[in-house]
C-alpha positions, 0 to 999 in steps of 0.5 A: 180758820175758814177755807171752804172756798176753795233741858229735858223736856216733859215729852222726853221723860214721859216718852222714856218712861213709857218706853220701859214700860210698854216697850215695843208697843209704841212702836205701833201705829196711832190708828191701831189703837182702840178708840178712847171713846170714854173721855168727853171732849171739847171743840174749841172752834167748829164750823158743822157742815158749814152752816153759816154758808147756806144760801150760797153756792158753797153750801153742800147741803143740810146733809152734811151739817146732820153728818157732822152733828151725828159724828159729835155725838158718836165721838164723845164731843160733849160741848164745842163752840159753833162759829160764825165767820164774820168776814166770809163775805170779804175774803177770799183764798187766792196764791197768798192764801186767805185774803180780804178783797173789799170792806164792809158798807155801813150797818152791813156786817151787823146785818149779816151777823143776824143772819148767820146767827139765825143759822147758828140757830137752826143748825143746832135745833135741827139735832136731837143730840145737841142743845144750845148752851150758854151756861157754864154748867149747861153740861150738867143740866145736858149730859147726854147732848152735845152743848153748843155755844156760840161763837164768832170767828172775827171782831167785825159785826162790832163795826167799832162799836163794843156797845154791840156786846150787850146785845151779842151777849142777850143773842146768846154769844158766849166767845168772839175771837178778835179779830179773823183775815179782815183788818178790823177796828180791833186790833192787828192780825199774823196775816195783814201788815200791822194797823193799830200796834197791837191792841186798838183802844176800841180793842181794849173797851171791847176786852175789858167788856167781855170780861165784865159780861162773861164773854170768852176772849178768843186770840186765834188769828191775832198778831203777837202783839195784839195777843201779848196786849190782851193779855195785859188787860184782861182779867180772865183766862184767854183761849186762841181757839186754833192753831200750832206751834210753827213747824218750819212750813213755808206754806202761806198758812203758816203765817198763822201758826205760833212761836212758842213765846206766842202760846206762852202768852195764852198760857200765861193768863191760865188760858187754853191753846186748841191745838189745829189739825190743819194738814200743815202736820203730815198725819194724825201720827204727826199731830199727835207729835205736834200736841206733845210740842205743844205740851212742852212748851206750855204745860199740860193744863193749858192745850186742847182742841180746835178742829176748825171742823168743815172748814179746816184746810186738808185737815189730818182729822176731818172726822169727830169719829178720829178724835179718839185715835188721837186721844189714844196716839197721846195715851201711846205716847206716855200720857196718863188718862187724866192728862189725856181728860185735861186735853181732850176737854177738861182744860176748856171746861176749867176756862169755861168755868172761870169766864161764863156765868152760871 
């Protein structure tokens, strides 16, 4: 995301039944809950402490990258992908929310790519508990760390290049979401008027090369179309690392949510949908709520969860150490643990599996 700047239904039925079952007990509040700390989980989209913004004046301090890397490892977090944010310096939040003011100069982005990545780097490195992964099995080979991929949160240091893709892979990158609020020569976003229909054929270069390398395809912030285009293309699971299905919300923010045909589009190519606990939902309460919706739409095998932590907009869940009321809120909810496991992690992983080599 990036605002530090400033029939019956499966619900229905396992809703009732675990109403028969527990009976007055659902009535309780999520947070009353023990936290459910055994089951790992995944993090499909985090920004720690916002590290990428060091140097600048948003920058609250290696502190608070310590604090979030600390509460990964309390709360069970046993893998997330660390994101770049490849237009943070040509956008900005304005009435309409986020918005590009400017564009690029040649070989700019490409530049600030390196730099970013070289605070990927150090943030990770800064931690006795988490450990850089680019592997699939890097969980076996760290169980007791955090594995921390790399990621990036737009499709602009390629500047039209999906040459770029080796060299990004040989850096370590293991996931490049499209496209973010910067128009790019990859495809169209939710947030801008449409430039290319959908997927550019640069776009398609840069799927069909992604695949080929091992590099996850990230869909969040992309237009129906431009989703709908991937895809068409690709030969691997996708994921759209943050978001939720449209609650009605007339907030500028809500352009980036999904209709259902959107997610079932993810879903569809055995990909994942991280659900966003972005304070469009009211409460943890009501983000339990909205993961269920989720659940109905496009099966339990293909959502997960993309805190968009640091720099997340009035996030319902700011903390890694309220991951597992979340996970008990769906447990209260009528989930058995192994649904609940799909969720918190095991979905991700099953993606991971299929894309990254060993």
């Amino acid at each position: 995301m990036f605002y530090f700047y400033f029939m019956v239904t499966r619900r229905k039925f396992i809703q009732s039944a675990a109403t028969l079952a527990t009976g007055a007990a659902l009535v309780q509040p999520v947070f009353s809950f023990t936290p459910f700390v055994s089951i790992p989980c995944f993090d499909l989209h985090t920004h720690p402490g916002i590290f990428f913004a060091k140097g600048s004046e948003q920058y609250p301090g290696d502190g608070a990258v310590k604090k979030t890397l600390t509460e990964m490892k309390e709360g069970n977090v046993a893998g997330a992908f660390f994101s770049l944010v490849a237009d943070v310096r040509i956008i900005k939040v304005g009435p309409d929310g986020v918005r590009p003011f400017g564009n690029f100069a040649k070989g700019e982005a490409w530049t600030d790519y390196k730099r970013q990545l070289g605070l990927a780097r150090e943030a990770i490195q800064s931690s006795t508990s988490v450990v850089l992964a680019t592997e699939k099995n890097a969980f076996d080979k760290n169980p007791a760390k955090v594995s921390a991929f790399i990621s990036i949160e737009g499709g602009d240091y390629l500047e039209g290049d999906a040459g770029r893709l080796e060299e990004m892979y040989n850096d370590g990158i293991r996931s490049i979401q499209l496209v973010h609020y910067h128009p790019n020569e990859l495809g169209d976003l939710q947030t801008e008027p449409p430039q290319h229909n959908g997927l550019s054929q640069v776009g398609v270069e840069a799927v069909k090369r992604m695949n080929k390398l091992g590099i996850l395809i990230d869909v969040a912030h992309a237009s129906y179309e431009t989703t709908k285009a991937v895809a068409e293309v690709t030969t691997h699971p996708i994921m759209l690392s943050h978001s939720m299905l449209h609650n009605g919300s007339q907030h500028p923010v809500a352009k980036r949510m999904l209709s259902a045909d959107h997610a079932r589009v993810v879903a569809g190519t055995g990909g994942v949908i991280g659900m966003w606990p972005i304070g469009l939902n009211a409460d943890l309460a009501d983000f339990v709520d909205n993961t269920m919706r989720l659940v109905d739409v496009v099966g339990i095998d293909h959502v997960g969860l993309g805190t968009d932590m640091d720099a997340n907009f009035r996030p319902v869940l700011s903390s890694y150490l309220q991951v597992g009321e979340w996970l008990n809120g769906l447990q209260a909810k009528g989930l058995g643990d192994k649904d609940v496991a799909k969720i918190a992690g095991g979905n991700a992983r099953r993606v991971l599996n299929k894309v990254l080599r060993s």
